[in-house]
N, C-alpha and C positions, 0 to 999 in steps of 0.2 A: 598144404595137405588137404586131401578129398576130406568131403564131410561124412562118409562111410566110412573110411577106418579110422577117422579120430571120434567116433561115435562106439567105436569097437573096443579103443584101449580107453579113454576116458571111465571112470569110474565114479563114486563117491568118495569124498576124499572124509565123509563120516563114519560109513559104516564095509566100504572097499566093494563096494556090488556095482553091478553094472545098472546104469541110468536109460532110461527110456526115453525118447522125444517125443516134442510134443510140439508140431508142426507148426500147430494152428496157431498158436502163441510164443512160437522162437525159443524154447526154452527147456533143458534136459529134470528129469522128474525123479526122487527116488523116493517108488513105493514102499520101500520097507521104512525109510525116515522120514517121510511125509514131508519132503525136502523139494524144493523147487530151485532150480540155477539158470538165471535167465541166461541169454546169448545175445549182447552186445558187441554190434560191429564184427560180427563173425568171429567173437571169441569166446568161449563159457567163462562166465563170470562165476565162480565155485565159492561164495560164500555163504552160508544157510541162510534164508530165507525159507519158516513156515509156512507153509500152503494157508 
């Protein structure tokens, strides 16, 4: 799967909003939960970790 549409349905599986990337660090963001989801080996790792 391209990394643009799994960037498209991917969500927050805390608060269901859409996640942001964050290139520089591999890693999808959500600003409303102050949630960071690193990406390991090309796969998002979706469990909370606080900023």
């Amino acid at each position: 799967m391209r990394k643009e549409l799994l960037f498209q349905i991917i969500v927050c599986p805390i608060c269901y909003r859409k996640l942001s990337f964050n290139s520089k660090r591999e890693e999808l963001v959500c600003n409303i939960d102050n949630v960071i989801f690193p990406i390991r080996y090309g796969i998002p790792v979706l469990l909370k970790n606080k900023i």
